[in-house]
C-alpha positions in Angstrom: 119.7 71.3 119.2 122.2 73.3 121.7 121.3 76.5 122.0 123.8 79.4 122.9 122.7 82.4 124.8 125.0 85.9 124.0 124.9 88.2 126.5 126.2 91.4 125.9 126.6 94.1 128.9 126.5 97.8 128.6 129.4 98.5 131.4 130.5 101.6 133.5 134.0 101.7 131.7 135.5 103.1 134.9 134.2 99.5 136.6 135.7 96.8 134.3 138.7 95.4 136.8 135.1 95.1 138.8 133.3 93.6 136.1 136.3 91.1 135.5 135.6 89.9 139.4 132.2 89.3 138.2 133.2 87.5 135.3 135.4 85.4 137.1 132.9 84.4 140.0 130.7 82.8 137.5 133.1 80.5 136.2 132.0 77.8 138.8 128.4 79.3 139.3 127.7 78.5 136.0 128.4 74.9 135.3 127.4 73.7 138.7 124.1 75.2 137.3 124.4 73.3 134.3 125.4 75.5 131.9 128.2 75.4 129.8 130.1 78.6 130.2 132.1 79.4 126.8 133.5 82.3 127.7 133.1 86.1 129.0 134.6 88.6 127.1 136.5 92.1 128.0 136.8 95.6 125.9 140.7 95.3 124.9 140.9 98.4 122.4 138.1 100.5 120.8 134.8 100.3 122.4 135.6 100.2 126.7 132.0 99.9 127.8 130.9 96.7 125.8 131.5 92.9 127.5 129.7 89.4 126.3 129.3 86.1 127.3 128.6 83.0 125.8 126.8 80.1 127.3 125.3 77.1 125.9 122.6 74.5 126.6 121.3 71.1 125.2 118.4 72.9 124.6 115.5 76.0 125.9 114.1 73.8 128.6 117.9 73.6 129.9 118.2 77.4 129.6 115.2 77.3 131.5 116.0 74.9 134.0 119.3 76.7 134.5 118.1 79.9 135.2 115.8 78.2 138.1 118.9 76.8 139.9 120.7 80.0 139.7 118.1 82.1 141.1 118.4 79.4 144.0 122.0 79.5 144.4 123.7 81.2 146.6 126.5 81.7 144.9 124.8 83.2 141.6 122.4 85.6 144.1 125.4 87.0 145.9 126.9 87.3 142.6 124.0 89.0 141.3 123.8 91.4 144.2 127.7 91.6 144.0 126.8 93.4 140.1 124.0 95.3 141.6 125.7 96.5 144.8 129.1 98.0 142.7 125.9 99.1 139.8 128.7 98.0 137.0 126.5 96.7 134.7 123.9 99.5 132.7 122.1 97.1 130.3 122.3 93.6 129.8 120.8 91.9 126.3 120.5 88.3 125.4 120.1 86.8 122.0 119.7 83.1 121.7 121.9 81.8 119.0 122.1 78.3 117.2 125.3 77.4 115.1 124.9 76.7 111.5 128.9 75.9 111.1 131.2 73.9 112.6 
């Protein structure tokens, strides 16, 4: 069963151009962790401090396997300390989600 992990971050709406260079760095972090990265998501109108993500996996134990090799990338670390650094990110939630249609 894949399983999708949504991640939805609670931004500094003055930081968002910031946020998008976040956004951007993980599109290579991600799948040469092996995860498959669906797509990050920007405030266009209406709400300016809400982004998401979408990223899915064959299954938990890939999530969890994933999450290993980022923590031991140095890519995903800098990018990490890249979010912490420019503190552009207030919360960050995840919800594991499994599709029901196609």
């Amino acid at each position: 069963m894949t399983v999708t992990v949504f991640i939805r971050y609670q931004l500094d709406p003055f930081k968002r151009a910031v946020f998008e260079e976040y956004a951007r760095r993980w599109l290579t972090i991600i799948p040469k962790c092996g995860g498959d990265l669906v797509g990050y998501w920007m405030p266009h109108e209406g709400t300016n401090n809400i982004a998401s993500a979408l990223i899915s996996f064959a299954s938990l134990a890939a999530y969890e396997t994933y999450r290993a090799r980022l923590r031991a990338d140095k890519e995903g670390m800098d990018n990490f300390n890249f979010a912490e650094e420019n503190k552009l990110i207030f919360a960050e939630e995840r919800t594991f989600l499994r599709k029901v249609t196609l």
